[in-house]
C-alpha positions in Angstrom: -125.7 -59.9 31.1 -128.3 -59.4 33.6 -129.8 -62.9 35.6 -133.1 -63.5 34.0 -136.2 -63.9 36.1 -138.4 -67.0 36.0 -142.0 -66.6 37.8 -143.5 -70.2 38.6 -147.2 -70.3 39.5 -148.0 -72.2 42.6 -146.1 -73.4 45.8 -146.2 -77.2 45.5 -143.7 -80.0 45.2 -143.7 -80.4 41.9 -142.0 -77.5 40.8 -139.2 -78.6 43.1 -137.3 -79.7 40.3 -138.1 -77.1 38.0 -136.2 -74.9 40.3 -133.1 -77.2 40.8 -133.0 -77.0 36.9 -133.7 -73.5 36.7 -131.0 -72.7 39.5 -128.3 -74.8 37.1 -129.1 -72.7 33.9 -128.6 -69.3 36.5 -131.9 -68.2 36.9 -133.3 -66.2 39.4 -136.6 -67.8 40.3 -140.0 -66.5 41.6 -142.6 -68.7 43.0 -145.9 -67.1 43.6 -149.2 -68.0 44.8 -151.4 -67.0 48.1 -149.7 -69.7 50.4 -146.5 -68.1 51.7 -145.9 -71.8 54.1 -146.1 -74.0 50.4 -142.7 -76.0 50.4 -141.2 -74.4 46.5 -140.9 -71.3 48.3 -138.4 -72.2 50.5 -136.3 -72.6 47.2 -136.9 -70.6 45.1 -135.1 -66.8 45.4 -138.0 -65.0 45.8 -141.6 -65.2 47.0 -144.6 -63.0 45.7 -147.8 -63.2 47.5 -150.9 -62.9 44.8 -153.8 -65.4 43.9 -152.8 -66.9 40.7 -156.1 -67.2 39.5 -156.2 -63.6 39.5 -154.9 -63.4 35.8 -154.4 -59.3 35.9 -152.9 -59.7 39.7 -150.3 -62.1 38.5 -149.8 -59.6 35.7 -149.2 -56.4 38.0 -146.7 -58.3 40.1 -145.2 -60.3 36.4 -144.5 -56.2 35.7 -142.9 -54.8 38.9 -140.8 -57.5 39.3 -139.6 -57.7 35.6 -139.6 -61.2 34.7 -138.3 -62.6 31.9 -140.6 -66.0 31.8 -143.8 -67.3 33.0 -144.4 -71.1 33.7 -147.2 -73.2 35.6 -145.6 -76.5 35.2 -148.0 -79.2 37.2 -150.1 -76.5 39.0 -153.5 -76.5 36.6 -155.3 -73.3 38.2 -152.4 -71.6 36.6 -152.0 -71.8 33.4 -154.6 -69.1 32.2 -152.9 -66.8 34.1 -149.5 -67.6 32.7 -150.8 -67.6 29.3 -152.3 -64.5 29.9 -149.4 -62.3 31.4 -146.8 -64.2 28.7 -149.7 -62.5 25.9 -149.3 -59.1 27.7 -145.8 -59.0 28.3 -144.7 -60.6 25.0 -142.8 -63.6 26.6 -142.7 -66.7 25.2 -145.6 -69.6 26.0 -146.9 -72.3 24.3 -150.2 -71.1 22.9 -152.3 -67.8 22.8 -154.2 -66.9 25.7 -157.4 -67.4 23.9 -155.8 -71.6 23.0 -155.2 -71.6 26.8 -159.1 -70.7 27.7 -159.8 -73.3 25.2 -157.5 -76.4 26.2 -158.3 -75.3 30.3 -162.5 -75.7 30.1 -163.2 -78.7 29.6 -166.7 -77.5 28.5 -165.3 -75.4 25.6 -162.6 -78.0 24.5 -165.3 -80.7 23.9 -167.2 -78.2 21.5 -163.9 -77.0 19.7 -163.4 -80.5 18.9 -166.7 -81.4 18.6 -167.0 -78.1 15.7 -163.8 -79.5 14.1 -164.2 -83.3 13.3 -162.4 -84.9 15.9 -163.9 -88.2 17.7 -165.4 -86.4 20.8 -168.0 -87.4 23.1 -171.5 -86.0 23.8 -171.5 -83.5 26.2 -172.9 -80.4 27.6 -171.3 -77.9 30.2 -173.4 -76.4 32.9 -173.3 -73.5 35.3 -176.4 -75.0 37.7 -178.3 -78.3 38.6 -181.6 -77.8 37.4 -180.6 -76.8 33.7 -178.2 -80.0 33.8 -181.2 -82.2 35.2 -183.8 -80.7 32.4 -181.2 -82.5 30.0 -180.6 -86.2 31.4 -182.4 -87.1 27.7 -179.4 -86.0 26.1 -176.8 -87.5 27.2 -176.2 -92.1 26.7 -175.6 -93.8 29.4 -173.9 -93.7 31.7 -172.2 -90.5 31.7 -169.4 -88.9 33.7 -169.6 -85.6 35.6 -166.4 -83.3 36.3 -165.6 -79.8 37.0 -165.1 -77.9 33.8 -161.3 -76.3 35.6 -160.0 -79.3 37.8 -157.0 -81.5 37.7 -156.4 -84.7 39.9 -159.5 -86.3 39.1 -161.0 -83.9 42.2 -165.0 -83.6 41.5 -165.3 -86.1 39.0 -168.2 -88.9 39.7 -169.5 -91.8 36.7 -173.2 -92.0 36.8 -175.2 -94.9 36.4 -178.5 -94.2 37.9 -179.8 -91.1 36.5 -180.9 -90.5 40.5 -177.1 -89.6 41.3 -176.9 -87.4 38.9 -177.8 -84.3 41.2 -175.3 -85.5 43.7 -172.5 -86.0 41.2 -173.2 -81.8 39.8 -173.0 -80.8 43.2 -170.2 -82.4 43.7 -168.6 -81.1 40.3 -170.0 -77.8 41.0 -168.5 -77.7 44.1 -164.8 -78.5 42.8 -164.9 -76.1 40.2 -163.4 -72.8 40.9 -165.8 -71.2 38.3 -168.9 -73.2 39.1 -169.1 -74.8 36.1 -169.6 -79.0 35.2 -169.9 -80.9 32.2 -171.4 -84.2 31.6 -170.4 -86.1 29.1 -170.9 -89.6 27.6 -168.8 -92.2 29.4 -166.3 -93.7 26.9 -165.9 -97.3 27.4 -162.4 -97.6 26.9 -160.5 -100.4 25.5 -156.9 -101.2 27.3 -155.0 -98.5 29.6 -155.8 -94.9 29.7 -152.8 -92.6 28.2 -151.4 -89.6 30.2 -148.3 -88.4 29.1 -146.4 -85.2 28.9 -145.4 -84.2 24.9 -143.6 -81.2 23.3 -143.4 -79.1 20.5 -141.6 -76.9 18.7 -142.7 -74.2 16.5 -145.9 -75.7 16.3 -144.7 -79.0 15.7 -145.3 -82.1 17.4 -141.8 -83.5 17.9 -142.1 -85.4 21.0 -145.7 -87.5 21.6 -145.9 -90.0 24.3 -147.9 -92.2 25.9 -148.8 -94.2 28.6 -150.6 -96.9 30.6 -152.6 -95.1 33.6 -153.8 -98.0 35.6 -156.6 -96.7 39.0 -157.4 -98.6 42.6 -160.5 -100.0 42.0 -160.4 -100.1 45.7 -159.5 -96.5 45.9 -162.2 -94.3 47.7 -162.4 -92.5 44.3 -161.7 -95.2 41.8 -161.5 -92.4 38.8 -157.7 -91.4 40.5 -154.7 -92.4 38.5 -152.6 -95.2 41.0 -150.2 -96.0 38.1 -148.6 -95.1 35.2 -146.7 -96.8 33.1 -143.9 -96.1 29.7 -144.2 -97.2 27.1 -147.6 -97.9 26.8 -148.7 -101.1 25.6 -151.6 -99.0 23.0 -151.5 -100.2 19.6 -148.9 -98.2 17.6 -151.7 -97.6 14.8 -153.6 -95.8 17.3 -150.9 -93.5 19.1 -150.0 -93.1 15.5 -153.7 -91.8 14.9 -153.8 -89.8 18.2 -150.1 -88.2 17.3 -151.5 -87.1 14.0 -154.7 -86.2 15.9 -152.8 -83.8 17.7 -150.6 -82.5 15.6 -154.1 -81.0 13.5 -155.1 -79.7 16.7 -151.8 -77.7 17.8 -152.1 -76.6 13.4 -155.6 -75.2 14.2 -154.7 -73.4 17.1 -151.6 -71.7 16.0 -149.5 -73.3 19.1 -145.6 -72.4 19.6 -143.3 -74.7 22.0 -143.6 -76.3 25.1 -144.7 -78.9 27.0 -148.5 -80.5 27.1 -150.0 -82.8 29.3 -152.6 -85.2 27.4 -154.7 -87.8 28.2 -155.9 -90.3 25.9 -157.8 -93.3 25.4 -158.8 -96.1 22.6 -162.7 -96.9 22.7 -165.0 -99.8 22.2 -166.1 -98.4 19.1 -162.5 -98.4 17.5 -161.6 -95.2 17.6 -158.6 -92.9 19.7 -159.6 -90.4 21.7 -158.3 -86.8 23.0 -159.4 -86.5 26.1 -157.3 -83.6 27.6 -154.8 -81.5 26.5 -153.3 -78.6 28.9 -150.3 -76.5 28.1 -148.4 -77.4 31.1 -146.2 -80.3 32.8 -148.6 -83.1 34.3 -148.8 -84.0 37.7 -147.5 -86.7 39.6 -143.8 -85.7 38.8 -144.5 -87.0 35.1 -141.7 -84.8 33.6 -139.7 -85.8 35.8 -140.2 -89.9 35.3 -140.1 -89.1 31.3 -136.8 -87.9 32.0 -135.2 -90.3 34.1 -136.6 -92.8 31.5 -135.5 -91.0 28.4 -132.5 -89.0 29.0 -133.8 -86.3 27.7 -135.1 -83.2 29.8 -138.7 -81.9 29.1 -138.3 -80.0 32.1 -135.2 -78.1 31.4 -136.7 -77.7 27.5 -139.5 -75.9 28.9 -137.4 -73.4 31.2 -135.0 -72.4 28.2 -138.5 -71.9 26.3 -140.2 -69.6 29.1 -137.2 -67.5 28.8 -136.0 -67.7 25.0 -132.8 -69.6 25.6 -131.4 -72.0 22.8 -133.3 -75.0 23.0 -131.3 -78.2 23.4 -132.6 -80.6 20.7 -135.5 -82.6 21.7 -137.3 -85.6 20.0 -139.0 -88.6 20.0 -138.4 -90.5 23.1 -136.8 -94.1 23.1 -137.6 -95.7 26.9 -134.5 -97.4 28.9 -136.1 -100.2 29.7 -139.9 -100.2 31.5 -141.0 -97.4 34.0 -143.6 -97.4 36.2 -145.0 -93.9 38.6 -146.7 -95.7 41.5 -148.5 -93.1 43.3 -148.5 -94.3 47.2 -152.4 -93.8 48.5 -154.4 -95.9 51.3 -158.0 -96.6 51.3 -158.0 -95.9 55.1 -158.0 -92.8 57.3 -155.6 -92.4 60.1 -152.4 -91.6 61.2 -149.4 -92.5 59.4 -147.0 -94.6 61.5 -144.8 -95.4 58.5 -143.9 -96.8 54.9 -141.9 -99.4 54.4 -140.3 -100.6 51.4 -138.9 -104.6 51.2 -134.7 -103.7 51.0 -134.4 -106.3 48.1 -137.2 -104.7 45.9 -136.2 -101.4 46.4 -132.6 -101.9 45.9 -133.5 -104.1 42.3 -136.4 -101.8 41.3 -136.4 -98.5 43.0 -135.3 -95.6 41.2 -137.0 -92.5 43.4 -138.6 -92.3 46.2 -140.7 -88.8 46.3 -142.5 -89.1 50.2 -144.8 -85.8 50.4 -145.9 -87.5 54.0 -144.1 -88.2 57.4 -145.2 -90.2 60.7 -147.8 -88.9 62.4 -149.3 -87.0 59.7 -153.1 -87.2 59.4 -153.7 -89.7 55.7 -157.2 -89.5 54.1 -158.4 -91.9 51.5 -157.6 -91.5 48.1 -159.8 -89.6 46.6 -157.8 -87.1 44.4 -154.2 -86.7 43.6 -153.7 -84.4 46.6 -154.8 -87.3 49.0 -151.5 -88.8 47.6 -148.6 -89.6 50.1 -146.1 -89.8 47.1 -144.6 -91.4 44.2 -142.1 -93.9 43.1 -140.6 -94.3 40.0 -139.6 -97.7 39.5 -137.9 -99.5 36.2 -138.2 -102.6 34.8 -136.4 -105.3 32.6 -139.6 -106.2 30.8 -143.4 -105.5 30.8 -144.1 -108.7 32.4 -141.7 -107.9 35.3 -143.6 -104.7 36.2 -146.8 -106.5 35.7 -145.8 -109.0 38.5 -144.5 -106.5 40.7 -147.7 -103.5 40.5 -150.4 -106.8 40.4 -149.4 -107.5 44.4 -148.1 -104.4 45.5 -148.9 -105.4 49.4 -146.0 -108.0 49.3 -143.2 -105.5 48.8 -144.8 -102.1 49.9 -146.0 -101.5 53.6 -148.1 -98.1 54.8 -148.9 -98.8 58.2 -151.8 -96.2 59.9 -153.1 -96.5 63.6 
C-alpha cells in the first residue's frame, strides 16, 4: 500500500508534534509555506515553497504532489486554504469551504450568529476608518476592535474613549491580511475566558472542553492569553449551554470531524457566549496540553481524519488532575541572558518545558502570542495549588534580560 501524503500549512513549532505523530502512523509529511528557514521543515519529509494564503497556489502544488490530506493545525492564515483544496480534491476536512469563510471572518461569523439566534454582540465589520468612524453611535460602550482574520490577539485594542478609536482601526487594519476590522460591543465577562480545543465526529459534538484563560494585566498588550488552565472552573450549566450552543451551530453548518478551537465566555448579563470557533488546533500547544492531561490524542484524531484512517475512539475528556499552559512573556525589551526555573518546583510541578527562545536572542514585550518565549505545562493536585503557584510566578520562574 502506497505511504500517504499529509500537507501541513505553515512552518512553525506547533506542528512539531503533528509531525512526530504523523511520522508514527507512516506518513509521509509535507510542510509548506513561503519561509523555507521555519523550524517544521527541518522535519518534516518534504518542503514546498507557496504562500498559503494563496488558496488556488496551495491547490496546484496539493495536486502535483498528490497528497492524501490537508491540515492547518495552530497556523490560522491557513485554514481557508486547507478547506478549500480538501473541497477541490475531495479529502476529508472538518467543514465546507464556504463554513471555513464563515468561522475564519470574524466580521461574517458575528452576523451568522447574529441571523441565527445565538447571544452575539453588536458589531459591525469595516474595510476603512472613516465609514467605521461615521458609526461610533452604533456601537455601546466600550467596544473592542480586532482584525476580522488574526489569531494571537495581534491588532486587537478595547476602546474607551471614542478618540482612540481611529488609532485602534488602524491598528486592526493594519494586522489584517485582508484589511478588514470589526468593532464590536465589549462583553463584560463574568469569571475566566474559555479557550479550548473540541472534536467532532460526523457532525457530532463528542468532545467539548473548556478552560480558564487568565492575561498579564501588566502585559504590554493585556488582551494576550498568559494562562490557561483545565478544567475550567465555569459553571457546568453554562458549558452545558455553550456545548449545546455549539452543537446547533456545527447542525446548521453541515460540519464533518475534526478538531475546533473555541473561545468562550459567561457575561454580566447571564448569558454564555461563542466567541470564536476555527476549524483547526489552537495555539499555544493546546492539543498538545489536552493530551498530556487526558490521555487521549486530539492530535493524532485529527491526522487519521485528514487522511481517512480509522479513527481511534474519542470522547469526553476526564482531566488527571489540574493543568495549567503558562505562556513565558516579559514586559521588557532586551536581550535574553536566561530562564531559570527553581529545581524543586520544576521537579514537583513541571511537566514540559517548550523554550522557542535562547541567550542572546532579541525579546520584545508581550504583545501577541508570537512575542512569546514559550510554554509550560504544569499539573496540579488541586485548583488551589495552581492558584498559589500562577498568583506569584516571580518566586519560582526567573527570565533575566540585559
Amino acid at each position: 500500500m502506497p505511504q500517504k501524503k499529509l500537507m501541513l500549512l505553515g512552518g512553525l513549532r506547533y506542528l512539531l508534534p503533528v509531525i512526530e505523530e504523523a511520522h508514527k502512523l507512516g506518513v509521509y509529511v509535507i510542510t509548506a509555506d513561503y519561509l523555507p528557514d521555519n523550524i517544521a521543515h527541518k522535519y518534516s519529509d518534504e518542503y514546498c515553497n507557496v504562500s498559503i494564503i494563496d488558496k488556488d497556489a496551495v491547490l496546484r502544488a496539493a495536486r502535483e504532489l498528490k497528497i492524501d490530506g490537508i491540515l492547518s493545525h495552530a497556523v490560522d492564515p491557513g485554514v481557508t486554504a486547507a478547506a478549500y483544496v480538501a473541497e477541490k480534491m475531495g479529502l476529508p476536512f472538518q467543514c465546507s469551504y464556504e463554513a471555513a469563510c464563515i468561522l475564519q471572518d470574524k466580521s461574517l461569523f458575528r452576523k451568522f450568529l447574529s441571523e441565527h439566534g445565538f447571544n452575539c454582540p453588536k458589531a459591525k465589520g469595516y474595510t476603512n476608518v472613516e465609514d467605521a468612524l461615521e458609526d461610533v453611535g452604533f456601537f455601546n460602550w466600550p467596544v473592542i476592535v480586532k482584525p476580522v482574520d488574526s489569531a494571537g490577539s495581534k491588532g486587537v485594542t478595547k476602546v474607551t474613549d471614542k478618540a482612540d478609536l481611529k488609532s485602534a482601526i488602524e491598528t486592526a487594519l493594519s494586522a489584517s491580511i485582508t484589511k478588514n476590522c470589526i468593532i464590536e460591543d465589549f462583553l463584560d465577562k463574568v469569571g475566566a475566558q474559555s479557550s479550548a480545543d473540541i472534536f467532532t465526529v460526523d457532525g457530532k459534538l463528542v468532545y467539548p472542553a473548556y478552560s480558564d484563560q487568565l492575561f498579564d494585566k501588566n502585559a504590554a498588550n493585556p488582551y494576550t492569553p498568559a494562562i490557561e488552565i483545565w478544567p475550567a472552573s465555569m459553571e457546568q450549566k453554562f458549558q452545558d449551554d455553550l456545548t449545546a450552543q455549539l452543537q446547533r451551530l456545527f447542525t446548521l453548518l453541515g460540519v464533518k470531524s475534526g478538531i475546533y478551537n473555541v473561545e468562550s465566555r459567561v457575561c454580566s448579563d447571564g448569558k454564555a457566549y461563542i466567541m470564536e470557533v476555527s476549524p483547526r488546533g489552537g495555539g499555544n500547544r493546546i492539543a498538545e496540553l489536552q493530551d498530556m492531561a487526558t490521555g487521549q490524542s486530539l492530535i493524532v484524531g485529527e491526522i487519521k481524519k485528514a487522511l481517512g484512517m480509522p479513527m481511534d475512539d474519542i470522547t469526553a475528556p476526564q482531566y488527571d488532575g489540574v493543568w495549567c499552559n503558562f505562556i513565558l512573556h516579559s514586559s521588557e525589551e532586551g536581550s535574553l541572558v536566561s530562564i531559570e526555573i527553581d529545581p524543586e518546583f520544576k521537579s514537583k510541578y513541571v511537566r514540559d518545558v517548550g523554550l522557542i527562545v535562547k541567550p542572546g536572542d532579541h525579546i520584545t514585550p508581550f504583545k501577541g502570542a508570537n512575542n512569546s518565549l514559550g510554554t509550560l505545562f504544569l499539573r496540579f493536585e488541586t485548583r488551589e495549588e495552581l492558584d498559589a503557584a500562577i498568583s506569584n510566578p516571580d518566586s519560582w520562574v526567573h527570565i533575566k534580560l540585559k
